[in-house]
C-alpha positions in Angstrom: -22.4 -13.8 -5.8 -21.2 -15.4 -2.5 -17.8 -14.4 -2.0 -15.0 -14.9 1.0 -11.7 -13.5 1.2 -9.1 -15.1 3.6 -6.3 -13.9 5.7 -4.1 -15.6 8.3 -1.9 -12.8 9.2 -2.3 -9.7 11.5 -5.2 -9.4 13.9 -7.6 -7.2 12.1 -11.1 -7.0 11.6 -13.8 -4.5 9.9 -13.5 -1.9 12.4 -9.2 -1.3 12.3 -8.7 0.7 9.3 -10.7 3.3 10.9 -9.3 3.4 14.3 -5.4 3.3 13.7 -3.0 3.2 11.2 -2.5 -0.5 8.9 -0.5 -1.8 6.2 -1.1 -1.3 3.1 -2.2 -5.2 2.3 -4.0 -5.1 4.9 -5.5 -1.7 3.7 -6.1 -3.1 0.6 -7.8 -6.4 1.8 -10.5 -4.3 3.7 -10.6 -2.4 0.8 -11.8 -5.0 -1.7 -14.1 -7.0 0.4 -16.1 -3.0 1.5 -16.2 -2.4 -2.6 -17.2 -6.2 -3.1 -20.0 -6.0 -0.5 -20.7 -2.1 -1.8 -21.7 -3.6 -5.5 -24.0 -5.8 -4.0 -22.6 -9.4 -3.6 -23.0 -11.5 0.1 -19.3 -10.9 1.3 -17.6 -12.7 4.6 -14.2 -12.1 5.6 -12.3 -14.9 7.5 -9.4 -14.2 9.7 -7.5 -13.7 12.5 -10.2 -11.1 14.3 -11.7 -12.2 17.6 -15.6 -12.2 17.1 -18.3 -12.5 14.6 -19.3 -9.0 13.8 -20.4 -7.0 10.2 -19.5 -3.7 9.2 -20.0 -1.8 5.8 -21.9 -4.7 4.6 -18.8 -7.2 5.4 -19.8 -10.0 7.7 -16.1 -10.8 9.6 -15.5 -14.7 11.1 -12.9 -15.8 13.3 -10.7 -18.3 11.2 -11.3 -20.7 13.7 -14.4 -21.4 13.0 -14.0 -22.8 10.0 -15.3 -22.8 6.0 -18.3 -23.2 3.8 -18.2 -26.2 1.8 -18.4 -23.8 -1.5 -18.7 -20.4 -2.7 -18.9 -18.3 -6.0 -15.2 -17.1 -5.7 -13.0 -17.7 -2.7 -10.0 -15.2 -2.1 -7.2 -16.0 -0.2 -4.7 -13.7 0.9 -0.7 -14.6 0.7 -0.8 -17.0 3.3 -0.2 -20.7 1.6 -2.1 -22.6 4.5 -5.1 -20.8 2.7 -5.0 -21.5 -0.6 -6.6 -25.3 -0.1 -9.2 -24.3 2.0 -12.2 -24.3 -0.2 -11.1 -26.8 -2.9 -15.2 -26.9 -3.8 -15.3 -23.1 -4.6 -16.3 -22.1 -8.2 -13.4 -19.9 -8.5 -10.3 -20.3 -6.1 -8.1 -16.8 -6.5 -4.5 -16.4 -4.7 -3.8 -13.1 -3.7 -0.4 -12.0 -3.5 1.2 -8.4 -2.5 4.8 -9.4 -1.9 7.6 -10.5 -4.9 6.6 -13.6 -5.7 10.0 -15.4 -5.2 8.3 -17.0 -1.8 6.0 -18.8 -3.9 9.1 -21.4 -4.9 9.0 -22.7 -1.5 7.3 -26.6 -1.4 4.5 -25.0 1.0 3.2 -22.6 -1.6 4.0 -25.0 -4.8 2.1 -28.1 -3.6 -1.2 -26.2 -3.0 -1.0 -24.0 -5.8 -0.5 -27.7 -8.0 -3.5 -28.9 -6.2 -5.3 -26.6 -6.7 -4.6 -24.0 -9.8 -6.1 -20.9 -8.9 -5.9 -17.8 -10.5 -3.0 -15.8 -9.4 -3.4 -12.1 -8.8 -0.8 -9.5 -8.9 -0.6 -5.2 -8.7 1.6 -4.7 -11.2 3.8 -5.1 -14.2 7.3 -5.5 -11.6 5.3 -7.6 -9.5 4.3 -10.2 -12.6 7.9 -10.2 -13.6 8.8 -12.0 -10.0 7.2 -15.1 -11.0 8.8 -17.3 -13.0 6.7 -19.0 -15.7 6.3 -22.5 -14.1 4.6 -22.0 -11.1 1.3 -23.8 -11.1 -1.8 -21.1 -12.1 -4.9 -21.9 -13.7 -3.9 -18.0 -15.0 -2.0 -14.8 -14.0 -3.9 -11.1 -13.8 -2.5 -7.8 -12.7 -5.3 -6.0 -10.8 -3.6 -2.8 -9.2 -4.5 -1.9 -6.2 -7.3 0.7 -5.5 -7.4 4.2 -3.8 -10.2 4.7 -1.0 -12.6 6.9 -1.9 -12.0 9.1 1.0 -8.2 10.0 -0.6 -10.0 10.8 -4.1 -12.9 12.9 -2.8 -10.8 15.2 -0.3 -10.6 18.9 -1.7 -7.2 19.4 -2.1 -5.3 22.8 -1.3 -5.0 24.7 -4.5 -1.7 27.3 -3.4 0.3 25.0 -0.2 2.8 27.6 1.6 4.6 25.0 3.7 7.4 23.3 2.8 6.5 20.2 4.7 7.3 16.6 3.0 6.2 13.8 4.0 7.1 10.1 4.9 4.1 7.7 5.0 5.9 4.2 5.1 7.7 1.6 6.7 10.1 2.5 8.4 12.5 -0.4 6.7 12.0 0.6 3.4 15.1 3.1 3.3 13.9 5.6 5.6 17.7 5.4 7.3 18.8 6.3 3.5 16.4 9.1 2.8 16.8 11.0 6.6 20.7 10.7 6.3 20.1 12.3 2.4 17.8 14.9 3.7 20.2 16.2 6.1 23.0 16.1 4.0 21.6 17.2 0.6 17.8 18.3 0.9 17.9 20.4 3.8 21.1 22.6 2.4 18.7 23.3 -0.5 15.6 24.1 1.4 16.6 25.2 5.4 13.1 26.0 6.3 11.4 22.6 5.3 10.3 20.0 7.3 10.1 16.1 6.8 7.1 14.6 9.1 7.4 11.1 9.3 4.5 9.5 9.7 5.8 5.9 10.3 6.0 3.2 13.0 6.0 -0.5 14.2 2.2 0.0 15.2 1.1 -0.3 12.1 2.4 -3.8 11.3 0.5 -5.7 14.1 2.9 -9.1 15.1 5.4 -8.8 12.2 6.0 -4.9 13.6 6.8 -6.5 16.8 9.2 -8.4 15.4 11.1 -5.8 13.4 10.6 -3.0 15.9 14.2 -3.1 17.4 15.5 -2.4 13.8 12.5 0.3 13.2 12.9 1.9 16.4 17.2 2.4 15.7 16.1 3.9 12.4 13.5 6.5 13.9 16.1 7.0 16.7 18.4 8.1 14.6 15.8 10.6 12.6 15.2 12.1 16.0 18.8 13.3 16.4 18.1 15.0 12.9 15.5 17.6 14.3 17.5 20.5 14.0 17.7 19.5 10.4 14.0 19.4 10.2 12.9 16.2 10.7 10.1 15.6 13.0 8.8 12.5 13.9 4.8 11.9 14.3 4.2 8.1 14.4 1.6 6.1 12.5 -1.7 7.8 12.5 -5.3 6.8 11.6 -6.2 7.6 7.7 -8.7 10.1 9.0 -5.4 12.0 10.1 -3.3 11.2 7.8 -5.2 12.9 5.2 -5.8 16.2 6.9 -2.3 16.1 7.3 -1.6 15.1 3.5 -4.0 18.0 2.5 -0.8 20.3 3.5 1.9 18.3 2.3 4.4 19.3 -0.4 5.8 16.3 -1.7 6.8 13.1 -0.6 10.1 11.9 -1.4 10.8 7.9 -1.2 13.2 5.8 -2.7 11.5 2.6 -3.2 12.0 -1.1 -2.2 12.5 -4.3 -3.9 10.5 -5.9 -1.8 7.5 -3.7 -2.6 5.0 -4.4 -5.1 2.6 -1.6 -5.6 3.1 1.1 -2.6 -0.1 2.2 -1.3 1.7 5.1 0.4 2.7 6.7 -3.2 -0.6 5.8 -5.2 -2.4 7.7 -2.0 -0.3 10.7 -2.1 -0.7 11.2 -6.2 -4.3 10.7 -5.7 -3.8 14.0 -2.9 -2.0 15.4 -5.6 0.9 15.5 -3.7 4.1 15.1 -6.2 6.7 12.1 -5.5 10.1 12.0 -6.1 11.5 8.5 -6.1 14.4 6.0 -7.2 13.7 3.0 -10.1 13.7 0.5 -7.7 10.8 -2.2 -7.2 7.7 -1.0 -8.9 7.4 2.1 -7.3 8.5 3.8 -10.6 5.0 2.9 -12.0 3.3 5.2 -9.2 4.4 8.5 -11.2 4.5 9.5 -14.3 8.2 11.0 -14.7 8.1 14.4 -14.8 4.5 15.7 -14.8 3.5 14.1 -10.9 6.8 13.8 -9.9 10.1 12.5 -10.6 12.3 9.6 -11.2 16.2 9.6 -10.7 18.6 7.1 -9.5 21.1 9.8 -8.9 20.9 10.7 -5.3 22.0 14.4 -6.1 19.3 14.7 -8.7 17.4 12.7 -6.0 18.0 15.9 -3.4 17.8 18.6 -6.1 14.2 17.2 -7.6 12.7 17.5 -3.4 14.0 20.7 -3.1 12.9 22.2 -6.7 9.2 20.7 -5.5 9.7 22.6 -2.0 10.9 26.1 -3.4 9.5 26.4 -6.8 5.6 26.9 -6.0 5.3 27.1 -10.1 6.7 23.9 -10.4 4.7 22.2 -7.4 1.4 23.6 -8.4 2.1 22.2 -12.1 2.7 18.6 -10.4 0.2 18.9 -8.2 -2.6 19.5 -10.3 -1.7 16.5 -13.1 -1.3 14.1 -10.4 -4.9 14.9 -9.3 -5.9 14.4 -13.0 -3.7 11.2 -13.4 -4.0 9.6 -9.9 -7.4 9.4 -9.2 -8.3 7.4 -12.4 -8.7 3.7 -10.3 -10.6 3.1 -7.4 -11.6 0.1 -5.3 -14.9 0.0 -6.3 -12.7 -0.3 -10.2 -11.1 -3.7 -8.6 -14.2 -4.9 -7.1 -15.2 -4.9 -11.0 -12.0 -6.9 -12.3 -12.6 -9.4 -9.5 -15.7 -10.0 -10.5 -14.0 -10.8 -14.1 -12.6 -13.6 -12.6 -16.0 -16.1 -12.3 -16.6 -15.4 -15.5 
């Protein structure tokens, strides 16, 4: 099949994801049109890079430069000013990674009338945030998938270091989970260390925006060093994974405004176990109790970190069943449910 996805956000293109650290839409847009291409079909991305080029079988197109007059299925990606732009394609799909409460707004509503695509979300919490009325020729939950890179990596087997680890934004209650690890995790464990690997970086333009409020919250996790708390900035994945490989556990509390959380789904697939709160759908990223745990008590919250940290028993226990458990969908899984969608 002939297939475009579309994106007007971020400047990107098909070289980023390996040179520095990116979103995890973003991520998860390369992601699909790599596994897309990888199964065969004639794949062009159009957005916001700078220069025709082609990479892992992708051909990439500045946005300015137009669209065909039809494809097999179009894909666009959140952005409403998208979601017309092939009216003539066999199958018009809206992707969206964000609650879907923004879709109310006239600018989303009268395209999505117009033009009745298929609407695709990552998960049961993200579903939920769309009421019933909003104009889709249907509604399908594809989760997001796990680069093969994060679910081929030999794992450590015994991990001596009690490191955890922070892989997110920065706004997604990092403020909340240094202030607890001071107060509550590090009295439990003295000799861990929490490496946030986190930044403005890796959100392109919208970073920029919000780095003010980012940089205040990593400020304030540098005064925390003697608590153990050490601050390493957004990496490349390449990185990041050697540096997953001798993680502990990663302990996050979860957003509303999150939808599927790359940064957990990549950490289970590492095996690493995750402690987290019921908030947003990051709940459905662990299985409660076997690859990590759920609490909304923030001593429990503390205690759970710590017990993964001290109690090798326990961690090795975790870590192995979220290998068995998180590395059961890949992308080259969601090129395949894509597909589903012309038929």
């Amino acid at each position: 099949m002939r297939i475009i996805l579309a994106d007007d956000g971020i400047h990107f293109d098909g070289f980023t994801l390996s040179q520095r650290a990116l979103g995890g839409a973003e991520t998860a847009f390369i992601s699909l049109a790599e596994a897309l291409s990888a199964r065969g079909h004639d794949v062009t991305v159009i957005n916001n890079c700078t220069k025709l080029h082609e990479n892992n079988g992708v051909k990439w197109q500045p946005i300015g430069r137009g669209f065909p007059d039809s494809v097999d299925i179009y894909i666009a990606n959140r952005g409403h000013r998208l979601i017309g732009a092939m009216p003539r394609a066999k199958r018009n799909v809206f992707w969206v990674h964000n609650p879907a409460g923004y879709l109310l707004k006239w600018r989303y509503l009268l395209p999505l009338w117009r033009i009745n695509p298929v609407i695709v979300f990552s998960g049961a919490y993200h579903l939920a945030t769309c009421p019933a009325w909003v104009p889709s020729a249907e509604r399908v939950v594809i989760p997001c998938g796990i680069e093969d890179r994060f679910l081929e990596v030999c794992s450590e087997s015994a991990i001596s270091r009690k490191r955890a680890i922070f892989t997110s934004n920065p706004l997604r209650s990092l403020n909340w989970l240094v202030d607890l690890w001071a107060q509550k995790i590090h009295p439990l464990s003295p000799d861990a260390e929490l490496h946030l690997f986190a930044g403005p970086q890796t959100y392109g333009v919208t970073g920029d925006q919000k780095a003010q409020r980012m940089k205040e919250i990593l400020d304030h996790a540098a005064t925390l060093r003697n608590k153990g708390i050490i601050l390493r900035g957004p990496v490349p994945k390449a990185q990041l994974i050697e540096e997953m490989k001798i993680a502990r556990v990663m302990p996050y509390r979860g957003d509303i405004g999150e939808t599927f959380c790359l940064a957990l789904a990549e950490s289970q697939a590492m095996g690493i176990p995750c402690v987290v709160q019921d908030i947003g759908c990051v709940a459905e990223r662990i299985v409660d109790g076997e690859t990590g745990f759920v609490t909304d008590d923030d001593d429990l919250f503390a205690r759970y970190t710590a017990n993964l940290l001290n109690d090798n028993s326990l961690w090795l226990r975790q870590h192995k069943a979220a290998l068995s458990s998180g590395r059961a969908w890949n992308w080259d899984q969601v090129a395949q449910a894509f597909e589903r969608l012309a038929q």
